[in-house]
C-alpha positions in Angstrom: 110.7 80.3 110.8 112.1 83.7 110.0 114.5 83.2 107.4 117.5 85.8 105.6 119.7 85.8 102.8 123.8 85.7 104.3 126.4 85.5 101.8 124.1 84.4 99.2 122.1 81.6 101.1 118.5 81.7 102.9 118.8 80.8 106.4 117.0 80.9 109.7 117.4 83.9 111.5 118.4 82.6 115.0 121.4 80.7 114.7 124.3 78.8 117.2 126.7 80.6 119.1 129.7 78.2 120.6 131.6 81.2 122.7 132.8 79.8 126.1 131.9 76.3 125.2 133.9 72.7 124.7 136.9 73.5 126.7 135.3 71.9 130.4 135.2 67.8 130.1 132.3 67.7 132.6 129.9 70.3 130.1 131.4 68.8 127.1 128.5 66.2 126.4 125.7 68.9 127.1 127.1 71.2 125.0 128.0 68.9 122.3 124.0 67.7 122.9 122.7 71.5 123.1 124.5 71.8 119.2 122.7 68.9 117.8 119.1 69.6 119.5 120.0 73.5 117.9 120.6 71.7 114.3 117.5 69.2 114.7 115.2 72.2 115.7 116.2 73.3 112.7 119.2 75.6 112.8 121.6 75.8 110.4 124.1 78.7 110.9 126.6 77.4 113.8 129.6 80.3 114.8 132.9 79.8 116.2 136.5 80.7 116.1 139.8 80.3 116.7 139.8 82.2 119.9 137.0 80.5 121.3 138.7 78.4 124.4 141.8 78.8 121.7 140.3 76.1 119.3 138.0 73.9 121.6 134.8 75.8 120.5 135.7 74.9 117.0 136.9 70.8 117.8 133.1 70.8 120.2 131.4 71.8 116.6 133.7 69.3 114.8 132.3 66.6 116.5 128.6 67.6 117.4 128.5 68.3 113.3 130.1 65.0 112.4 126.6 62.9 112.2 124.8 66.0 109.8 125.2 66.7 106.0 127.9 69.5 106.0 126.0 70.9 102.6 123.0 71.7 104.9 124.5 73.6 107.7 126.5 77.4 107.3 129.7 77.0 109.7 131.1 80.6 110.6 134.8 81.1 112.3 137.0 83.9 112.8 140.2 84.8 112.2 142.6 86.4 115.4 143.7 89.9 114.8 147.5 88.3 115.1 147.0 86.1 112.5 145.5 87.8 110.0 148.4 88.4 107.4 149.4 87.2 104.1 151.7 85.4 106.0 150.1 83.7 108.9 146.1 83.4 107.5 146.5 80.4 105.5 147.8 78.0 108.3 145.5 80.0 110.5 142.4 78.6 108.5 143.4 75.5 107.8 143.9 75.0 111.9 140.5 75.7 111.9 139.8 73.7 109.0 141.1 70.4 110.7 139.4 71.3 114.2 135.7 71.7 112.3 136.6 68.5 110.3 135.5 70.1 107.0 137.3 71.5 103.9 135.7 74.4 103.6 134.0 77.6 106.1 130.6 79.0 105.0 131.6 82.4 105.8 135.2 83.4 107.5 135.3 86.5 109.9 137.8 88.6 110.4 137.6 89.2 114.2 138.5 92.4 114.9 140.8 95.3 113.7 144.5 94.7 114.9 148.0 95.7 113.7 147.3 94.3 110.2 146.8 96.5 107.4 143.2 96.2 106.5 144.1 95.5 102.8 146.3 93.2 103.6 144.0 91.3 105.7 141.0 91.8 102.9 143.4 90.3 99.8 144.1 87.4 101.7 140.3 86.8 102.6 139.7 87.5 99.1 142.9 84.8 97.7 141.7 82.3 100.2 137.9 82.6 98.8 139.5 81.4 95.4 141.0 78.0 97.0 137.6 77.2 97.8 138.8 76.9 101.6 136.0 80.1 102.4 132.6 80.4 100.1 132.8 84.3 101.7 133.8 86.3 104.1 133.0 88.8 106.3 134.2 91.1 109.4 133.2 91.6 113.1 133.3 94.6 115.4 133.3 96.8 112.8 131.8 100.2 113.7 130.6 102.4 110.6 134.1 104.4 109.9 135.6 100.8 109.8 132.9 99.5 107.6 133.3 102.5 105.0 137.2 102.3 105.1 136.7 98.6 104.1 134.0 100.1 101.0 136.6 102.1 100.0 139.6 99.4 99.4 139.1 97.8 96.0 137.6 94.4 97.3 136.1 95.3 100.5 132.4 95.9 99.2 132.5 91.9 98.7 132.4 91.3 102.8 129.2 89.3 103.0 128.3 90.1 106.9 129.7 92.4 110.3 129.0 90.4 113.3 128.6 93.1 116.6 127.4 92.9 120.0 123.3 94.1 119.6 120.5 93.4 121.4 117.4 95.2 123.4 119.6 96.6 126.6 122.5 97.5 124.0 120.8 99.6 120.5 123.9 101.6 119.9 124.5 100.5 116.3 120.9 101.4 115.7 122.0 105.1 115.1 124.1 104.8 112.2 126.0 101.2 111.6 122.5 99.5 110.7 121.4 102.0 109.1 124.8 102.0 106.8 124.7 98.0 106.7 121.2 97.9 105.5 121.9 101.0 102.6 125.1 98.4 101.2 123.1 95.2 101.6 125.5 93.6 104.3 123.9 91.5 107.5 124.3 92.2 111.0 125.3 89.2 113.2 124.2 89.7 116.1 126.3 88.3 118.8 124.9 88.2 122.6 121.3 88.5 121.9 120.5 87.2 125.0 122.5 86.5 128.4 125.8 88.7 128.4 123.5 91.3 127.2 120.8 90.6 129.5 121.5 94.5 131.5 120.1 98.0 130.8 120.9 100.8 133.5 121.6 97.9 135.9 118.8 96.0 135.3 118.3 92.2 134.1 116.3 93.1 130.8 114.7 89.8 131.1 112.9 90.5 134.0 111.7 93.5 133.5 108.3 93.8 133.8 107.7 95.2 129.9 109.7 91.9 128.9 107.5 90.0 130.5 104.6 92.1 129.8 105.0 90.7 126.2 106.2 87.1 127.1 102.8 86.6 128.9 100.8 88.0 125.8 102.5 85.4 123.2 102.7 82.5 125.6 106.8 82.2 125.8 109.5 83.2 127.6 111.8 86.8 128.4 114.6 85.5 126.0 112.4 84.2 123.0 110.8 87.8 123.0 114.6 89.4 123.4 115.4 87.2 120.2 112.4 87.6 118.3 113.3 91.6 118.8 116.4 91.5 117.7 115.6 89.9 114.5 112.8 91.4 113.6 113.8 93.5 111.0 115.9 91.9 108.2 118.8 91.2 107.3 120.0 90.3 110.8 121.0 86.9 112.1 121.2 86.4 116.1 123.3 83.6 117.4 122.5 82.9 120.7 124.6 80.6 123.2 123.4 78.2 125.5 124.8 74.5 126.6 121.8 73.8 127.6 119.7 71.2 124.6 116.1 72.4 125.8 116.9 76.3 126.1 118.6 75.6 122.9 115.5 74.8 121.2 113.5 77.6 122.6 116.1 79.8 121.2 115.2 78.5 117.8 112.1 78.3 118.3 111.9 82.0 118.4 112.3 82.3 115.1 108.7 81.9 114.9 107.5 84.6 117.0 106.4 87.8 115.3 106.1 90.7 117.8 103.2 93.3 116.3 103.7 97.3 116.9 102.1 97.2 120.5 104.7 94.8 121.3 107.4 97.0 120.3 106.2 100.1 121.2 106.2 98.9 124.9 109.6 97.3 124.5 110.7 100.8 122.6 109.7 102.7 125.5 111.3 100.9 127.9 114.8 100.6 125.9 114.6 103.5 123.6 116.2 103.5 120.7 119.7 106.0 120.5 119.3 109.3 119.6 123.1 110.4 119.3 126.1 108.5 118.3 127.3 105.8 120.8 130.7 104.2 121.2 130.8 100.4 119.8 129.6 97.8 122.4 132.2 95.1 122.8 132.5 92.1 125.0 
């Protein structure tokens, strides 16, 4: 299985996403199942947050962790814009804390840019880190003139990843964010490698017939070859979502499959890479 180096730590490349789960009672034992199978198949990076059905995500991955050994798996949460501040972080994280059931996060993710001074934001990251309460931290939808304001503050080379929507219908960061991200040694997450970015022009990506072109040659399906594309170069970790145990261990299982240069070459020509600078794809 593909492996990279995040904050320090190898780890598989495909990971868990929890978005949009543990907040509907009648999903809520699927989901919790779909985390576990993820972990058995042999996942160990699960992400979350706060904001995530405003703590359920995180209390679903409390309990679907509860029968592993914390020390093998890397839990991931985020931190709202609103409560990121000298002032509010602390109790923010420790909310989290107590909803994950663990004293400590893996790696803690400052969400997105709000009202908060970034320094602010980055000395509390970097006070909370020597609690022990955070190993490291990191930020998300960060475009490359957020990334290199953060270089510049005194602390803010230390982030140890930027999470950002990326995957085969939506390359934008391809122009000049990876590019940067790979030059300073810090990992893309890649959030929404499949489904809520399964579109390009108006089309389902997965079905197009290029996609499938190269599912048929390696014996798999659409969204093991959209995963296996969007980690096949380093230092990126994609964290699909599903609440569904056996697409769950397809995902991971992707981690396996090596695409060769025919395969991207067809899959470059139908979703060509960007030649000018594009706005930051959020969802």
């Amino acid at each position: 299985m593909k492996q990279l180096i995040l904050a320090g730590r190898e780890v598989p490349a495909i990971g868990i996403g929890t978005w949009h789960m543990g907040s509907n009672p009648q999903t809520y034992a699927q989901e919790l199942a779909a985390i576990q199978a993820g972990i058995h198949a042999g996942a160990k990076v699960i992400d979350t947050a706060e904001m995530y059905g405003s703590g359920d995500s995180e209390a679903l991955v409390g309990a679907a962790i509860a029968p592993f050994e914390r020390k093998d798996l890397f839990l991931i949460s985020k931190v709202l814009p609103n409560n990121a501040s000298k002032k509010r972080m602390a109790q923010s994280l420790d909310a989290s804390l107590q909803r994950l059931k663990t004293d400590y996060l893996d790696l803690y993710l400052y969400h997105w840019r709000g009202g908060v001074p970034l320094a602010e934001t980055v000395a509390e990251l970097q006070r909370l880190q020597t609690t022990g309460k955070i190993k490291n931290w990191g930020v998300s939808n960060f475009d490359t003139a957020d990334m290199k304001e953060l270089w510049q503050l005194s602390q803010g080379s230390n982030a140890s990843a930027n999470e950002d929507l990326y995957n085969l219908g939506s390359r934008g960061i391809e122009y000049d964010l990876l590019p940067w991200q790979k030059a300073h040694n810090c990992p893309l997450i890649a959030y929404s490698p499949v489904g809520a970015g399964d579109s390009y022009n108006g089309t389902q990506v997965s079905n197009t017939s290029e996609v499938l072109e190269v599912a048929k040659r390696h014996h798999v399906t659409a969204h093991q070859v959209m995963l296996a594309w969007v980690i096949r170069n380093e230092q990126v970790l994609a964290i699909p979502q599903t609440s569904n145990p056996e697409h769950m261990q397809a995902n991971i299982a992707a981690g396996e499959l090596e695409l060769d240069e025919a395969d991207l070459a067809l899959l470059d020509q139908a979703f060509p890479a960007p030649t000018r600078k594009q706005p930051l794809a959020i969802l």
